[in-house]
C-alpha positions in Angstrom: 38.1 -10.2 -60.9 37.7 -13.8 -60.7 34.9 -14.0 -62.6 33.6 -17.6 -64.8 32.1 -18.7 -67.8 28.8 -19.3 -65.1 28.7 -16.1 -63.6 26.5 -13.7 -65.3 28.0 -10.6 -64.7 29.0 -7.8 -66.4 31.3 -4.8 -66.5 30.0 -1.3 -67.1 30.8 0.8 -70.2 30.4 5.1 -68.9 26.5 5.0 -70.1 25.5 2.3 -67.2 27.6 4.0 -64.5 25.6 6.4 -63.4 24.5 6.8 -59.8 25.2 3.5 -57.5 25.5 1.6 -60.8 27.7 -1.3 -58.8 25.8 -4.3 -58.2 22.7 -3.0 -60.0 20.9 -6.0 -62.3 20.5 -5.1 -65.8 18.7 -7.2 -68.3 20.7 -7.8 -71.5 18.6 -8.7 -74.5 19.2 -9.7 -78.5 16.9 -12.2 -79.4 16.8 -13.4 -76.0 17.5 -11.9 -73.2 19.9 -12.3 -69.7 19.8 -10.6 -66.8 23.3 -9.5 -65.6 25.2 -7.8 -62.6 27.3 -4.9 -63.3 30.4 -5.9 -61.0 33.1 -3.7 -62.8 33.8 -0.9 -64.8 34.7 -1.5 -68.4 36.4 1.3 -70.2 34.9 0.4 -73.4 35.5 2.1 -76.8 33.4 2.8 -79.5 33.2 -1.0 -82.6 32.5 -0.3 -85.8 31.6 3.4 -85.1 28.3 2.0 -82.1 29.1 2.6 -78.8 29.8 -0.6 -76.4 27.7 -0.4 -73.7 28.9 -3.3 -71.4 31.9 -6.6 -71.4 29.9 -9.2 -70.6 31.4 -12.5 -68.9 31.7 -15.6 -72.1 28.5 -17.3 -70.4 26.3 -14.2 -70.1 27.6 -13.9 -73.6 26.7 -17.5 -74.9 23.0 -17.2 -73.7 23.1 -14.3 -76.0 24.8 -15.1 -79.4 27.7 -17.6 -80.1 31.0 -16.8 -78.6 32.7 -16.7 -81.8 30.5 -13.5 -82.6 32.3 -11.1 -80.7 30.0 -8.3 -80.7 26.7 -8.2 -80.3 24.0 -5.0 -81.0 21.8 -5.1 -77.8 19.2 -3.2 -76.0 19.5 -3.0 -72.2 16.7 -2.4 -69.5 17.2 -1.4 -65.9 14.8 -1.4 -63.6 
């Protein structure tokens, strides 16, 4: 969709699309935290038997965990 390494934004895995999930901010955390725009839908499959919640764009990503990492366990808050 256009989307860069700047834009913290996110696609949607079927347990954040609920409702008018599109454009909704979500805050991302691991040991820090990122707050994110779910712009997409992401049909996401289950990793290592966990669920994957959301893609998220490389720089919402890098404020996160190092790229190289992959995948990342996270919780998720929406207000």
């Amino acid at each position: 969709a256009g989307y860069g390494p700047d834009d913290l934004v996110a696609a949607a895995g079927p347990a954040l699309r609920i409702g008018h999930w599109r454009g909704r901010a979500v805050t991302v955390c691991a040991a820090t935290c990122v707050r994110v725009r779910l712009v997409d839908a992401c049909w996401c499959v289950e990793r290592g038997g966990r669920p994957t919640l959301l893609d998220l764009t490389s720089g919402a990503f890098a404020q996160l965990a190092p790229l190289g990492r992959g995948v990342l366990a996270v919780i998720w808050i929406v207000p």
